[in-house]
C-alpha positions as CSV (number, residue, x, y, z in Angstrom):
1,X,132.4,116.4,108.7
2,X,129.3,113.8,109.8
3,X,129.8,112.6,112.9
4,X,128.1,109.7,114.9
5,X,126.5,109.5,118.2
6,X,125.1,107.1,120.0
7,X,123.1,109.2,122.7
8,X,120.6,112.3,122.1
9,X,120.5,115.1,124.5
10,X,117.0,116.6,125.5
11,X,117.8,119.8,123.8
12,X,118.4,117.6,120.0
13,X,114.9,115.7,120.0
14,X,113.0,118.8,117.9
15,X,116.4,118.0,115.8
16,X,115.4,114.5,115.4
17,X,112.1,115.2,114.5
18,X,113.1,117.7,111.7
19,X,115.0,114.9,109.7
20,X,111.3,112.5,110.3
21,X,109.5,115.5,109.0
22,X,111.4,116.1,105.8
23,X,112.1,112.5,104.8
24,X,108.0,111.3,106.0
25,X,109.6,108.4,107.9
26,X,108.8,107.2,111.4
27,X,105.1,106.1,110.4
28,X,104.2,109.7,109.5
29,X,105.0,111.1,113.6
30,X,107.6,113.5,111.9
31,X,105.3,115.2,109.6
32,X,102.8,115.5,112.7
33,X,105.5,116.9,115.0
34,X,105.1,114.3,117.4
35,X,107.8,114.9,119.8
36,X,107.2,112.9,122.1
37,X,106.6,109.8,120.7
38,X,109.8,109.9,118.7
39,X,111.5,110.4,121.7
40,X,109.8,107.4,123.4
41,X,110.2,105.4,120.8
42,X,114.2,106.0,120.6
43,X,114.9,106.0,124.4
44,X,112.8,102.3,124.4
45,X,115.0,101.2,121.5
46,X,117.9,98.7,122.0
47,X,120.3,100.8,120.0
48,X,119.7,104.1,117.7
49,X,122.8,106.0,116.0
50,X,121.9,109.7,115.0
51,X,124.3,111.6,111.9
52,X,125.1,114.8,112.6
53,X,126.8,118.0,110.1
54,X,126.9,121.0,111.5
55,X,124.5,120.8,114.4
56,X,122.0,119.1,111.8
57,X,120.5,115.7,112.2
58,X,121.0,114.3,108.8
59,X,120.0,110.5,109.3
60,X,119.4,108.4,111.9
61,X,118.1,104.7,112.8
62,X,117.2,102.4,115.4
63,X,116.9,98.7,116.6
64,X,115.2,97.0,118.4
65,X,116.5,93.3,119.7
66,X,116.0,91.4,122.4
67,X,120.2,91.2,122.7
68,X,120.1,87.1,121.9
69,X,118.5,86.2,119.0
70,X,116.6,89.0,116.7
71,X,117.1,92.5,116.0
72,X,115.0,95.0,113.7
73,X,115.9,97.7,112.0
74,X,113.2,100.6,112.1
75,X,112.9,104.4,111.2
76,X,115.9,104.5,108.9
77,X,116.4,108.3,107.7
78,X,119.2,110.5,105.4
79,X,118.7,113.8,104.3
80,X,118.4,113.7,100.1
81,X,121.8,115.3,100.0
82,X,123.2,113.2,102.4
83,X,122.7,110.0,100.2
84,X,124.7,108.1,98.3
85,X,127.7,109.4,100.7
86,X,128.4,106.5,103.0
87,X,125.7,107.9,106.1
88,X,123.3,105.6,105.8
89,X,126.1,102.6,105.8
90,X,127.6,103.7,108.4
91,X,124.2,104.4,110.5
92,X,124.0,100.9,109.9
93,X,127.2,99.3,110.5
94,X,127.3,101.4,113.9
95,X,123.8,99.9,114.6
96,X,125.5,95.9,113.8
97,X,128.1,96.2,115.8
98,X,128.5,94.2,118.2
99,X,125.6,92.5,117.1
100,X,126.8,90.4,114.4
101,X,125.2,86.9,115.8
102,X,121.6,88.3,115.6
103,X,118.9,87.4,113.1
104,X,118.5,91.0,111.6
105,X,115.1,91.9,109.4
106,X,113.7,95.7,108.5
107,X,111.6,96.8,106.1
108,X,113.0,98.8,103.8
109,X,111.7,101.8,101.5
110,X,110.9,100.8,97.7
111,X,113.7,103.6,96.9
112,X,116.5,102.0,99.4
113,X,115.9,98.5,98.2
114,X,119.2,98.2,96.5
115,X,121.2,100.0,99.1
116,X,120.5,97.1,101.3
117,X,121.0,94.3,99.1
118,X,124.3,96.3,98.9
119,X,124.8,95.8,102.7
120,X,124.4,92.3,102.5
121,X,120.3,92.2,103.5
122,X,118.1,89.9,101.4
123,X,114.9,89.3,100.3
124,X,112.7,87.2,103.0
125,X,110.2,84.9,101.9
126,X,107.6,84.7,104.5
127,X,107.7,88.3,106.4
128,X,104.7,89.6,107.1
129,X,103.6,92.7,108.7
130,X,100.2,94.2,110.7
131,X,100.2,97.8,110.2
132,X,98.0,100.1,112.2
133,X,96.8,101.9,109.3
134,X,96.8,101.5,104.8
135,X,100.5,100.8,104.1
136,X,101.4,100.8,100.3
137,X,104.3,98.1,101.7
138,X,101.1,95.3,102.4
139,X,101.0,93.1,99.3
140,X,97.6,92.4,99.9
């Protein structure tokens, strides 16, 4: 049974990390082990849901928002077999709620496109992005 959480104990953040590490999300920090910035990352976030089976981080995701106006979806993970079985729809929804009247933008994977137009997300015409390193997500 998945459950939900909300919060992320100290002893959980290599946990977290495993799931970045197998799915390459979280601008690569997984892959590179980097502990600590995940962590920072999360614990400055406005609001992050972690999936859980069996002691297993099996997807997670995070927002940022100032509360008011905008929110952004970032670091969106599910384990392969874990997809296509509700956990990443209901990382999200948990993420939403509560936060329906906000402006809410992400970027998703080229593979997850549809699973957000699904969720009610759409295309935007003018989003841009500055990455700090070659993104195959730049148009130009």
């Amino acid at each position: 049974m998945i459950t939900y959480t909300l919060e992320i104990e100290n002893s959980d953040w290599e946990k977290l990390v495993d799931l970045y590490d197998e799915t390459n999300m979280c601008l690569g920090l997984g892959r590179k082990r980097e502990t600590g910035k995940i962590r920072t990352a999360f614990q400055n976030s406005y609001k992050h849901v972690c999936a859980w089976d069996s002691g297993v981080v099996v997807g997670a995701g995070r927002m940022i928002s100032d509360g008011v106006c905008y929110g952004w979806i970032h670091d969106m993970a599910v384990l392969q077999p874990y997809r296509k079985h509700g956990v990443g729809r209901q990382i999200i929804e948990k993420l939403l709620e509560g936060n329906e009247s906000l402006l809410i933008g992400l970027t998703s994977s080229f593979e997850a496109i549809d699973f957000y137009l699904k969720l009610g997300f759409n295309k935007h015409k003018t989003a841009m992005a500055k990455y700090p390193g070659h993104s195959d997500y730049l148009l130009y």
